[in-house]
C-alpha positions in Angstrom: 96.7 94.3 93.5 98.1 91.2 92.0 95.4 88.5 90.7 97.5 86.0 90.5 98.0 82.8 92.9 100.3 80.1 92.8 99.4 76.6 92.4 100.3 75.4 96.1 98.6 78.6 97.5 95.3 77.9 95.7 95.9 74.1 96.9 96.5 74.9 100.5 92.8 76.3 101.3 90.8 73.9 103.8 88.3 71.6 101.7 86.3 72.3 104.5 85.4 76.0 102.8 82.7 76.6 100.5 84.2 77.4 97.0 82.4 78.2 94.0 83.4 75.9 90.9 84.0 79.1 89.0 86.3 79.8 91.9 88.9 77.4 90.2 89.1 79.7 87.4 90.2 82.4 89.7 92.5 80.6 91.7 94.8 80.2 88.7 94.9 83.7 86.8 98.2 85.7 85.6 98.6 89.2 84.7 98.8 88.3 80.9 95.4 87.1 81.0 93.3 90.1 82.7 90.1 88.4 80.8 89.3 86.1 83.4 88.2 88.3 86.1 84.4 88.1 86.4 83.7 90.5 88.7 84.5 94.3 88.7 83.3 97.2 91.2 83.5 100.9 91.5 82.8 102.8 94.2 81.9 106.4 93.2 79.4 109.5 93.4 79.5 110.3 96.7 76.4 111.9 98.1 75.4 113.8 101.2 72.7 113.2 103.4 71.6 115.6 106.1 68.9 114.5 108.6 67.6 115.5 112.2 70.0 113.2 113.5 72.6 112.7 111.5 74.8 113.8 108.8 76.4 111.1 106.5 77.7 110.1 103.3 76.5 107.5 100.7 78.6 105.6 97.9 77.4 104.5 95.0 78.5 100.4 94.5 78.3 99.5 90.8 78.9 95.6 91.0 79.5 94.1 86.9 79.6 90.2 86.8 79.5 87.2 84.7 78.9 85.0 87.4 76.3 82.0 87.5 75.1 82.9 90.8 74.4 86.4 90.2 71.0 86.8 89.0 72.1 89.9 86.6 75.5 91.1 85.1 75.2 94.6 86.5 73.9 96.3 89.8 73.7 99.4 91.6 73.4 100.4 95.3 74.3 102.8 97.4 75.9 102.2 100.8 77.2 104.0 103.8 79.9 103.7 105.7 78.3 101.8 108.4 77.4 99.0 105.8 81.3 98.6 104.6 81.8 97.6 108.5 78.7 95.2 108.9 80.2 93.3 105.6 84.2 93.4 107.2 82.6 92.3 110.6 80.5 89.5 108.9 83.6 88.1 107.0 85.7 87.8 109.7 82.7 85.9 111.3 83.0 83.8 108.8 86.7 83.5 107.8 88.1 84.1 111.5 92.1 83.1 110.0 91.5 85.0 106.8 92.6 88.2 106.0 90.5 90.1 105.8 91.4 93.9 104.3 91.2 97.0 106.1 88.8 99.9 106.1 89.7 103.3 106.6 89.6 104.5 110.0 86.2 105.9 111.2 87.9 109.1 112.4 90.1 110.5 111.4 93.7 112.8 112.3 93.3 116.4 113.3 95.1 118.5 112.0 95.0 116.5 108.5 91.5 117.1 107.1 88.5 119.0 108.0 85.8 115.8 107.9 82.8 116.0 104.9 85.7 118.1 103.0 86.0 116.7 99.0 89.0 115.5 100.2 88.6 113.4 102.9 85.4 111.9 100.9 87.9 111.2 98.1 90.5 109.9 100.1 87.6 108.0 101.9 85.7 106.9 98.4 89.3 105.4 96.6 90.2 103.7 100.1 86.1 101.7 100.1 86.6 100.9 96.5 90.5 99.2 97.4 88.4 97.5 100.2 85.7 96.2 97.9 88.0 95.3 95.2 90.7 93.5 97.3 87.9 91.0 98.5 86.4 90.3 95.3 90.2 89.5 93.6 90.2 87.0 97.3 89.6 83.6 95.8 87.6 82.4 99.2 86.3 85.9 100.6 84.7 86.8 97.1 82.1 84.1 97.3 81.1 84.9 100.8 77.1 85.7 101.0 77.6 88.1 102.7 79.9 90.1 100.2 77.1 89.2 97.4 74.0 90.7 99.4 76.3 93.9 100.3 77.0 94.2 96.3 73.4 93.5 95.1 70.7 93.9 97.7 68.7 97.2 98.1 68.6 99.2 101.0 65.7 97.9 102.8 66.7 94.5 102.2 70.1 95.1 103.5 68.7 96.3 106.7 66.6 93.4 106.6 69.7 90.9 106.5 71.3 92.8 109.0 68.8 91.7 111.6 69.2 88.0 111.3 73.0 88.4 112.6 74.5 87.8 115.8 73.8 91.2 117.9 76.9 93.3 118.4 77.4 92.4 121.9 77.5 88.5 121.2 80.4 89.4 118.3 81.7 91.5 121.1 81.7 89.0 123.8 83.5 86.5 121.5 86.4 88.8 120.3 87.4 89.7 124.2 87.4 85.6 124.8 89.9 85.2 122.2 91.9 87.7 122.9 91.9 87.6 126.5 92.4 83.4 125.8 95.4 84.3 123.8 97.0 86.7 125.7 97.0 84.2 128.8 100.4 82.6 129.2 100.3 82.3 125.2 100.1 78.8 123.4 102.1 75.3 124.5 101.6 73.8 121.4 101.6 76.6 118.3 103.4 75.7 115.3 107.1 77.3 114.7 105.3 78.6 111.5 102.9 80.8 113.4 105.8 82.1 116.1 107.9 83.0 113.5 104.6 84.7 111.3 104.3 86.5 115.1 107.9 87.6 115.2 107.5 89.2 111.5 104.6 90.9 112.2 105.7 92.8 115.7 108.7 93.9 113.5 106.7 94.9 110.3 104.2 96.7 112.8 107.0 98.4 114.5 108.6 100.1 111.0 105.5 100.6 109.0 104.3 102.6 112.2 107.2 104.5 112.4 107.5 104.9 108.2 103.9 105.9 108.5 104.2 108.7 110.8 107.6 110.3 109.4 105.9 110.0 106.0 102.9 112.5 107.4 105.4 114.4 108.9 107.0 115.4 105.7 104.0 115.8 103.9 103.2 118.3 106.6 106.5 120.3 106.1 106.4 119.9 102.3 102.8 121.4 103.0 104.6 124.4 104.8 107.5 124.8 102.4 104.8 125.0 99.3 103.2 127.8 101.5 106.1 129.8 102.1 107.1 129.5 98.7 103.7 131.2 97.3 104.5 134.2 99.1 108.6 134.3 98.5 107.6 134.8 94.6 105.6 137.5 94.3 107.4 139.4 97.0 110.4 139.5 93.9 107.9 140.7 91.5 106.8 143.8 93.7 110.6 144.7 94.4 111.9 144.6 90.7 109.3 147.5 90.5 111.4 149.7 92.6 114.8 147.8 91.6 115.5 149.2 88.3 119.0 148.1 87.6 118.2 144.8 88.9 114.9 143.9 87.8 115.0 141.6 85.2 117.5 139.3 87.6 114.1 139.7 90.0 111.4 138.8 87.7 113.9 135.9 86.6 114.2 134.6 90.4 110.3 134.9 90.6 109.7 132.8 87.3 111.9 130.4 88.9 110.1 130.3 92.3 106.9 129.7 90.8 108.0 126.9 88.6 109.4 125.3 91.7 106.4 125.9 93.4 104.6 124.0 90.7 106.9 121.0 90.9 106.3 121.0 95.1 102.8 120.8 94.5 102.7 118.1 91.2 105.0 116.0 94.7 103.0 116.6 97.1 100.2 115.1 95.3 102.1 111.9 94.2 103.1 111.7 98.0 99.2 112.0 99.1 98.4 109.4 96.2 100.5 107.2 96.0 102.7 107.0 98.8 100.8 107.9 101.8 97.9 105.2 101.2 99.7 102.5 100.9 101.4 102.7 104.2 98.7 103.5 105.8 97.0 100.9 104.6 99.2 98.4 105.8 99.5 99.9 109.2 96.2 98.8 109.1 97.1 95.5 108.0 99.6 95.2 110.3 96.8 95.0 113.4 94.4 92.9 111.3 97.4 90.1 111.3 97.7 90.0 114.7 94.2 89.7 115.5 93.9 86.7 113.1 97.2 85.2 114.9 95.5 86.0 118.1 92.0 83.9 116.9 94.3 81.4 115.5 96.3 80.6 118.8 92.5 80.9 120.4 91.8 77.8 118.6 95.0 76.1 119.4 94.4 77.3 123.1 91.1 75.2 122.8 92.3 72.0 121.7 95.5 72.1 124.3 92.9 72.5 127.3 90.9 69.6 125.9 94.2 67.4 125.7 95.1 68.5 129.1 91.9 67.6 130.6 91.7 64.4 129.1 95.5 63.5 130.0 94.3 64.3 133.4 91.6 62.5 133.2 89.0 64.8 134.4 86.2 63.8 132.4 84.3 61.0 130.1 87.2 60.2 127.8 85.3 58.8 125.1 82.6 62.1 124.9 86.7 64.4 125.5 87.9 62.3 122.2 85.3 63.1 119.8 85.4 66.6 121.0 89.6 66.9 120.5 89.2 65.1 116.7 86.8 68.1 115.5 89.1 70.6 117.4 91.7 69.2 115.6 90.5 69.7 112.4 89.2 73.1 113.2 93.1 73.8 114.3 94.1 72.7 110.9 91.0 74.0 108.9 92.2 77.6 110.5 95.8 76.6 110.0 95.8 76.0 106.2 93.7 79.6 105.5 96.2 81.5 107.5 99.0 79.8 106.1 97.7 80.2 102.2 96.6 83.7 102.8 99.8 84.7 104.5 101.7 83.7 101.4 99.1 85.6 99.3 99.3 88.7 101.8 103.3 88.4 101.5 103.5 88.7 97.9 101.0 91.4 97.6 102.5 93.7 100.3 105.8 93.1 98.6 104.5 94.0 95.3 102.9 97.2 96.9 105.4 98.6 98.2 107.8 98.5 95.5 105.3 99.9 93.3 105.2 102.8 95.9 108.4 103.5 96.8 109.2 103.0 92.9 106.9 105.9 92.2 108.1 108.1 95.0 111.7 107.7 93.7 110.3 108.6 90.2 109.1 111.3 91.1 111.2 113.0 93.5 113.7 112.2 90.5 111.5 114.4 88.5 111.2 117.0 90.8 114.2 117.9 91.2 115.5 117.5 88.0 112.7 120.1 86.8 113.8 122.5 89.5 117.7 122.2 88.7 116.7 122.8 84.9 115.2 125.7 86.3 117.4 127.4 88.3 120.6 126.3 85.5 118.2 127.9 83.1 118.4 131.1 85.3 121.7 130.6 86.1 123.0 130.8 81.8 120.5 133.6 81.0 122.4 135.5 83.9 125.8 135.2 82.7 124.8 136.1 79.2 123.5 139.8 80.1 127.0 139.9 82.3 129.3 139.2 79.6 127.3 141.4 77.3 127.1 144.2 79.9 131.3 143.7 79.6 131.6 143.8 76.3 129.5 147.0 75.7 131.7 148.3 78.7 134.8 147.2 76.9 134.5 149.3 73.5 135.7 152.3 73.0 
């Protein structure tokens, strides 16, 4: 995940957000100068917990900081699932035109993973740890409260916080008014920026969805094809037992098969690594973008009703003034964190998937220049015995 952040980015944030002094230092890092990060978290050890009504897992969180407003350098909690959620919910509470990164799905795909299984805890575990890291490397979303009691508080105390919030049906009740407001007859006066950021996003959502799902579906064949090809060796073996003349070219084709089968597996995992997370991911991003486009023209849809009313002169125009000038501001407050993150977002998705689809060339180039190495090998040893099963024939 890149660190850095250009100048106009970092400039481009509302003045209106709370930002941390140490924040500038942040703002302005490069990847030759990994030193100023001043906050680093893992997410490991998961740990069962089994009680009469439930069964869940637990992360450790081990938070290590320099920060001035951290009352140590180092912490350790462990948090649930449910906890990762709270903190997303609470930051986009706070940050309503950030973006805010996704979490992996509650549920998950039949058919892919048996749930509680080490892998879908690992593939659970390295997707809360992207989560955790991607907001502290945020220059605004990493001095949230919030975020700092989720990293540092104990358990009790967490629970404790959690009360003082807005109840789930007030957070509810204020994400069907946006996007019910936003879906009515769209926005008069929205900003080209934001149609065209609309336009990109309905396209991006389109072919990451569809790259998302064909990329499953070969994972699922190449799942298949590794299968098949466990049995197809041995079954060589056992017939160059019975296949004298023709049993070393048997035992050769088995050797073969099982290398290949190697090489199917060492893909498989790079695919289930490297490739398959990352678009997922972003499939995920893909419907975070539109709800924050959807809460940003919610904003907008605000302030044009106030206009409208006042044009129309339906009520005190001095009390309708004051209340347009601080929509106003909210409108551009909301406007400059969408457009700063989007930039940020931008170069970070496009950095991502180059990375991944760099690998996945890489190592399909491997592949299946290991398995032509292979079967060549085969092929030479084979023409060898023939010409030397000629020239024995050959002599008198």
């Amino acid at each position: 995940y890149i660190q850095d952040t250009s100048l106009a980015e970092a400039n481009s944030f509302s003045p209106s957000m709370t930002i941390s002094p140490s924040s500038m230092i942040n703002q302005y890092k490069f990847e030759d100068e990994p030193e100023l990060r001043d906050l680093f978290i893992t997410v490991d050890d998961p740990e069962s917990h089994i009680t009469a009504i439930e069964t869940f897992i637990t992360y450790r969180v081990i938070t290590k900081t320099s920060r001035g407003e951290f009352d140590s350098c180092e912490y350790e909690v462990r948090r649930r699932y449910q906890d990762f959620l709270w903190l997303k919910s609470k930051l986009e509470e706070a940050h309503p035109t950030l973006i805010i990164p996704p979490l992996p799905e509650k549920f998950i795909m039949k058919g892919m993973v048996e749930r509680f299984s080490d892998e879908f805890i690992e593939t659970r575990r390295k997707a809360l740890h992207k989560f955790l890291n991607r907001i502290a490397d945020h220059p605004t979303l990493t001095f949230n409260e919030d975020f700092k009691i989720f990293l540092t508080a104990q358990a009790w105390e967490l629970s404790s916080h959690k009360k003082q919030g807005p109840g789930l049906l007030s957070r509810m009740g204020q994400t069907v008014r946006a996007v019910a407001s936003s879906v009515r007859g769209g926005v008069k006066n929205r900003p080209e920026m934001f149609t065209e950021m609309n336009d990109y996003m309905e396209t991006f959502s389109q072919k990451i969805n569809v790259l998302d799902k064909i990329a499953h579906r070969i994972y699922k064949e190449e799942r298949e094809y590794f299968n098949e090809m466990k049995e197809y060796g041995p079954i060589h073996t056992l017939w160059s037992a019975s296949e004298e003349d023709i049993a070393d070219s048997l035992k050769g084709i088995a050797s073969c098969i099982d290398k290949c089968c190697k090489a199917t597996e060492k893909r498989m995992a790079g695919l289930s690594e490297n490739l398959l997370p990352i678009l997922h991911e972003y499939v995920l991003y893909s419907e975070i973008l539109m709800g924050v486009l959807k809460r940003r023209d919610h904003i907008q849809s605000e302030l044009d009703s106030k206009i409208d009313a006042l044009s129309n002169k339906k009520a005190d125009k001095d009390l309708f003034s004051e209340e347009i000038g601080k929509l106003e501001d909210k409108v551009e407050c909301a406007n400059n964190a969408l457009k700063a993150d989007w930039d940020r977002w931008k170069q970070n998705m496009q950095c991502d998937m180059r990375l991944a689809f760099g690998n996945m060339a890489e190592n399909n180039l491997h592949y299946y220049e290991e398995c032509l190495a292979t079967w060549e090998s085969f092929l030479a040893s084979q023409t060898v015995d023939r010409h030397g099963e000629e020239d024995s024939e050959d002599r008198p």
